[in-house]
C-alpha positions as CSV (number, residue, x, y, z in Angstrom):
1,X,-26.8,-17.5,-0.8
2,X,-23.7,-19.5,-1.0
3,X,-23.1,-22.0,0.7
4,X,-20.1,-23.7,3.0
5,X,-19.0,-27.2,1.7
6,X,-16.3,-29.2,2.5
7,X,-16.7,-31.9,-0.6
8,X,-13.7,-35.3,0.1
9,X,-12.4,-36.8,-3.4
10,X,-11.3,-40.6,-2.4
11,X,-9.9,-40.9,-6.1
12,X,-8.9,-44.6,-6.5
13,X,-8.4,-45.7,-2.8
14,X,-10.3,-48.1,-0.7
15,X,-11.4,-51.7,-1.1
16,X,-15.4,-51.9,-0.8
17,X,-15.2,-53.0,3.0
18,X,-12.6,-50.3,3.9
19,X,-14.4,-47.8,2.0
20,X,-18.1,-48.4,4.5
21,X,-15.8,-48.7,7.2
22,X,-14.2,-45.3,6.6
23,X,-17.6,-44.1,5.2
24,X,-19.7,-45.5,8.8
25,X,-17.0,-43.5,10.9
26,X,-16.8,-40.2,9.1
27,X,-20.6,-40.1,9.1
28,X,-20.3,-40.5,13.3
29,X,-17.6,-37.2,13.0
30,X,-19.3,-35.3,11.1
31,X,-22.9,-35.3,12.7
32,X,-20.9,-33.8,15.7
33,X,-19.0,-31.1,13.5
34,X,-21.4,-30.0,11.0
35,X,-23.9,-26.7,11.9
36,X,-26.2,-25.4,10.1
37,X,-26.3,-25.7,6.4
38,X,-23.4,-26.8,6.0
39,X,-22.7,-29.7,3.2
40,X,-20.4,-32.4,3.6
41,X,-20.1,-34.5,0.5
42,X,-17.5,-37.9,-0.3
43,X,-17.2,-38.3,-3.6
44,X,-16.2,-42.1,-3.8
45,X,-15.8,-44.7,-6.8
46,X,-18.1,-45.9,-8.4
47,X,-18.3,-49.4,-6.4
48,X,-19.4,-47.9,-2.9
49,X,-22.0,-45.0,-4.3
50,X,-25.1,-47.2,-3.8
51,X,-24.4,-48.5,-0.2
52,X,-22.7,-44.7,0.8
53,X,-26.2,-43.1,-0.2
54,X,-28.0,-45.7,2.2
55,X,-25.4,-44.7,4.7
56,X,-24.9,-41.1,4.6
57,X,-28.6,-39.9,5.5
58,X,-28.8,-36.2,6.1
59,X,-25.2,-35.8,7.2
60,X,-22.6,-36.6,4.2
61,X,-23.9,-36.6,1.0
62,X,-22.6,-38.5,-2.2
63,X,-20.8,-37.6,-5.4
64,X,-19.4,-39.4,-8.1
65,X,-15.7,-38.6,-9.8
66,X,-16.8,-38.7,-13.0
67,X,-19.7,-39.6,-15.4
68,X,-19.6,-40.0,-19.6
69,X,-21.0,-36.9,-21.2
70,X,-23.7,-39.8,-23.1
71,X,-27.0,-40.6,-21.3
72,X,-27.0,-44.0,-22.7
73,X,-25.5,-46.3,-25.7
74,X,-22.4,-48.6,-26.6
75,X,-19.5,-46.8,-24.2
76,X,-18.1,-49.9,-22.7
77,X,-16.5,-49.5,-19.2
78,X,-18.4,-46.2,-18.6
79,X,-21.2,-45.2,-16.1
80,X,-23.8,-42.4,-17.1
81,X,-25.3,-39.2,-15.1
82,X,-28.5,-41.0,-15.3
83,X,-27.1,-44.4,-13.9
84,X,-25.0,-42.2,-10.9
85,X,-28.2,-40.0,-9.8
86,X,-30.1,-43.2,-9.6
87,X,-28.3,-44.7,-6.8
88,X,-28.8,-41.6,-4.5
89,X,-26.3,-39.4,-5.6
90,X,-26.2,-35.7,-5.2
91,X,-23.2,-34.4,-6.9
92,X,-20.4,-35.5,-9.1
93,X,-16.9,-34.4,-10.2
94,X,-16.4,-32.5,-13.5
95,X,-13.0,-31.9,-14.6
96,X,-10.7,-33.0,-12.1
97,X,-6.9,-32.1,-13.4
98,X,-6.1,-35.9,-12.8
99,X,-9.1,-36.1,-15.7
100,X,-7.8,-33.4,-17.9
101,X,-3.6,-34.6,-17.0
102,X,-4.2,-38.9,-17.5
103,X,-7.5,-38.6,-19.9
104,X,-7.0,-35.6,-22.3
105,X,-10.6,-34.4,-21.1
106,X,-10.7,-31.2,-23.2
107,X,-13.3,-27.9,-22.1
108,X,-15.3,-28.6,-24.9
109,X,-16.1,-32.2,-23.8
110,X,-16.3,-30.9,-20.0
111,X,-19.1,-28.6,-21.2
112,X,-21.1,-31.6,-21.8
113,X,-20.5,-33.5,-19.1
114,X,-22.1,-30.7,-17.0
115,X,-25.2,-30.2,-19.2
116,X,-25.6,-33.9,-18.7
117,X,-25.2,-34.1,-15.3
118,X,-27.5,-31.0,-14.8
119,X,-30.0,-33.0,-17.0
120,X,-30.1,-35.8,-14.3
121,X,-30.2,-33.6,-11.7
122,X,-26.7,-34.0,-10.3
123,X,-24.6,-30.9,-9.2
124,X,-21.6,-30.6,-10.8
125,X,-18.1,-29.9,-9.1
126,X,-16.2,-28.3,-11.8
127,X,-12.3,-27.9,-11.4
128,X,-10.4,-25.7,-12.9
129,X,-6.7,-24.8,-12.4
130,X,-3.2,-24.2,-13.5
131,X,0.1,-26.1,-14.1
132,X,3.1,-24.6,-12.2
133,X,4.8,-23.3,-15.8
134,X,1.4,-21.9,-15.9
135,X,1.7,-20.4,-12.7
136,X,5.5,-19.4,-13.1
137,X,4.6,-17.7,-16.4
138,X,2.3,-15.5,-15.3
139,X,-0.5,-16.7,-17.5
140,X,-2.8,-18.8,-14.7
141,X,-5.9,-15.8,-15.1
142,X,-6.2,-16.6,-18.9
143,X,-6.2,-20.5,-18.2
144,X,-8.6,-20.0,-15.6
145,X,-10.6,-17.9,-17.7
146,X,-10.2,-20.3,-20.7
147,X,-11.4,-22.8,-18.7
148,X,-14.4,-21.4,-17.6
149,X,-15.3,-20.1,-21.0
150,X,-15.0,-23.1,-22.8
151,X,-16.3,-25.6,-19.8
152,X,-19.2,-23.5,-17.7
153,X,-19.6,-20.3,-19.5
154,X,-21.9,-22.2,-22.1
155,X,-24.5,-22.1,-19.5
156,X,-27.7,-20.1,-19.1
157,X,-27.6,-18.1,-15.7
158,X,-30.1,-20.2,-14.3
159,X,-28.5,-23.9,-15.1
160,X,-25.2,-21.9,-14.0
161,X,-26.1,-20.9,-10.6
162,X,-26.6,-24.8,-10.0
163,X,-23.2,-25.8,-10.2
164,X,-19.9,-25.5,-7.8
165,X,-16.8,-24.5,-8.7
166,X,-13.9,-26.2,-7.4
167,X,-10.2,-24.2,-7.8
168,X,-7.2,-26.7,-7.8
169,X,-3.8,-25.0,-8.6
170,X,-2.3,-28.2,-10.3
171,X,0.8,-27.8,-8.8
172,X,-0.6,-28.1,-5.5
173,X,-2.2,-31.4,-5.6
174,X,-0.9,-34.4,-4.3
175,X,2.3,-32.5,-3.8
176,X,2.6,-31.4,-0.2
177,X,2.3,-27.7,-1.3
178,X,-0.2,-25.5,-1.5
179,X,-1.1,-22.2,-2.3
180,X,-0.8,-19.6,0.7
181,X,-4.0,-18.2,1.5
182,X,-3.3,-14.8,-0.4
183,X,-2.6,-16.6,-3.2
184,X,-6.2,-18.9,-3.3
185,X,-7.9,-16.0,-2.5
186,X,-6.5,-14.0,-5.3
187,X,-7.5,-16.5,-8.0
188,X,-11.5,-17.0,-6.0
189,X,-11.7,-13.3,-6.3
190,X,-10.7,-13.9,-9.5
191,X,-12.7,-16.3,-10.7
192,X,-15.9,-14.6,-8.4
193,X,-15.1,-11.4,-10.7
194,X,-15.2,-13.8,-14.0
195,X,-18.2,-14.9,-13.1
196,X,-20.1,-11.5,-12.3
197,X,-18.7,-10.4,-15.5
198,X,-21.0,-13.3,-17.5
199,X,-23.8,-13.3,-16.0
200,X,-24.4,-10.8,-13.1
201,X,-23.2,-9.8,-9.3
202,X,-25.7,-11.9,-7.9
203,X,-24.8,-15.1,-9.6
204,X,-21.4,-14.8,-8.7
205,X,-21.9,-13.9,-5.0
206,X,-24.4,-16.9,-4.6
207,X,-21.5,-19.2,-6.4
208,X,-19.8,-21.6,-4.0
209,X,-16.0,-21.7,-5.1
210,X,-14.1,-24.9,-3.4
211,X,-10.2,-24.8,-2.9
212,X,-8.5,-28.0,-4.0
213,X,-4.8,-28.4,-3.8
214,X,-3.6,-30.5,-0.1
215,X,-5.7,-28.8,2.3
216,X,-5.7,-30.2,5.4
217,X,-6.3,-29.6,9.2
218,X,-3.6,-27.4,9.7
219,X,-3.8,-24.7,7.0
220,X,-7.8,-25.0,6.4
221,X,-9.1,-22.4,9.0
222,X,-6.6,-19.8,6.9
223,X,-7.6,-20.4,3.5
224,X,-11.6,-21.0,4.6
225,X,-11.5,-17.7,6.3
226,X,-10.8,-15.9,3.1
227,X,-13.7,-13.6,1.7
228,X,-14.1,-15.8,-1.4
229,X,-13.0,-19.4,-0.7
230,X,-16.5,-20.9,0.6
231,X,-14.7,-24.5,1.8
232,X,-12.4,-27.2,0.1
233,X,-12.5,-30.0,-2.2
234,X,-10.1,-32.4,0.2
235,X,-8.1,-35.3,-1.3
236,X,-5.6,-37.0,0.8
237,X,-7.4,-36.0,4.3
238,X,-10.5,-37.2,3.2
239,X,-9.1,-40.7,3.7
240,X,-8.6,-40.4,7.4
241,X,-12.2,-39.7,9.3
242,X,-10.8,-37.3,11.8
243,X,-9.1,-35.0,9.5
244,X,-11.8,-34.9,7.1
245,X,-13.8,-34.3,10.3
246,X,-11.9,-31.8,11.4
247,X,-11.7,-30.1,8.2
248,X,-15.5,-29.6,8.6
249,X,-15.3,-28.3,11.9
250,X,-13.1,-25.3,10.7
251,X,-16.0,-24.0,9.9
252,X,-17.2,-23.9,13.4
253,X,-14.4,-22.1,14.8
């Protein structure tokens, strides 16, 4: 069974004292919002992940932006699955198109960054999405598809079914736009079909797919309600408690 999950990216944002301070009042939000099984998740740098862990308890869970696709060796700078999971953490980013734009992180090294971060027993958050000439053009289902291919499709059903997908039309993020609901619902019917396709109905249907691309307050209950988009990946509202808050209640309504 799927599940409903409202994951916040804080990208690079927030000192280490504004980041528990954000961190201590979201976790008071959400423990009022959040029903059921319902998974809230901050994914913060790398500097607040082992005091966010002791903070979140059973209400907001912790992810990591990024890891190296290495377990170990001479990779200066970088921070491993291994080194993220033992901290606390529960999930990490894979992918991101601020990763893929700024880094040149290809689907081929993506692929290994999952299988890594599966191998220390962290649930990746893979992103996929298109450019706005990609959009315009008409060829966003074969970059999609390309994506998932090369970056996920690698996988055996079972290591598969442990990871979350996470759409983010490129053109949507950071940007003030964002794709109507028909159009989000479109592409996570899209990908959901993809997905049956490689390995089988069930696996897709039990496949959380995020939306990513400035969703907010005001437009989440639309695009949540859609058959195939199970929650969001939130950027900019996850910085403020009560939107990020209130983005979890959506669920609720």
């Amino acid at each position: 069974m799927r599940k409903k999950i409202v994951a916040g990216n804080w990208k690079m944002n927030l000192d280490y004292a504004e980041g528990i301070s954000l961190f201590s009042e979201i976790v008071n939000m959400v423990r009022d919002e959040k029903k059921g099984d319902q998974i809230a998740i901050i994914c913060a740098p790398y500097l607040h992940l082992n005091s966010l862990t002791k903070l979140g308890g059973n209400v907001v869970s912790i992810g990591a932006q990024n890891c190296h696709q290495k377990e170990s060796g001479a990779f200066t700078g970088e921070i491993s699955a291994k080194m993220i999971k033992s901290v606390g953490c529960e999930y990490v980013i894979v992918g991101h198109s601020e990763r893929r734009e700024y880094f040149a992180e290809s689907d081929e090294l993506l692929a290994q960054k999952t299988i890594i971060a599966l191998q220390n027993g962290l649930t990746p958050i893979f992103c996929i999405g298109e450019t706005l000439d990609e959009r315009n053009n008409g060829s966003y289902f074969e970059v999609l598809k390309s994506q998932l291919l090369n970056g996920v499709f690698g996988l055996s059903a079972e290591d598969f079914s442990k990871i979350v997908i996470a759409y983010e039309p490129v053109w949507a993020i950071g940007t003030g736009l964002t794709a109507s609901s028909e159009q989000a619902q479109e592409v996570h019917a899209f990908i959901r079909k993809e997905i049956a396709a490689q390995y089988n109905d069930e696996t897709a249907e039990n496949t959380s797919i995020l939306y990513g691309g400035s969703c907010n307050p005001k437009n989440a209950a639309e695009l949540f309600a859609q058959k195939d988009i199970d929650g969001g990946l939130i950027g900019g509202a996850s910085l403020k408690s009560r939107d990020f808050a209130d983005i979890v209640k959506t669920f609720n309504a």
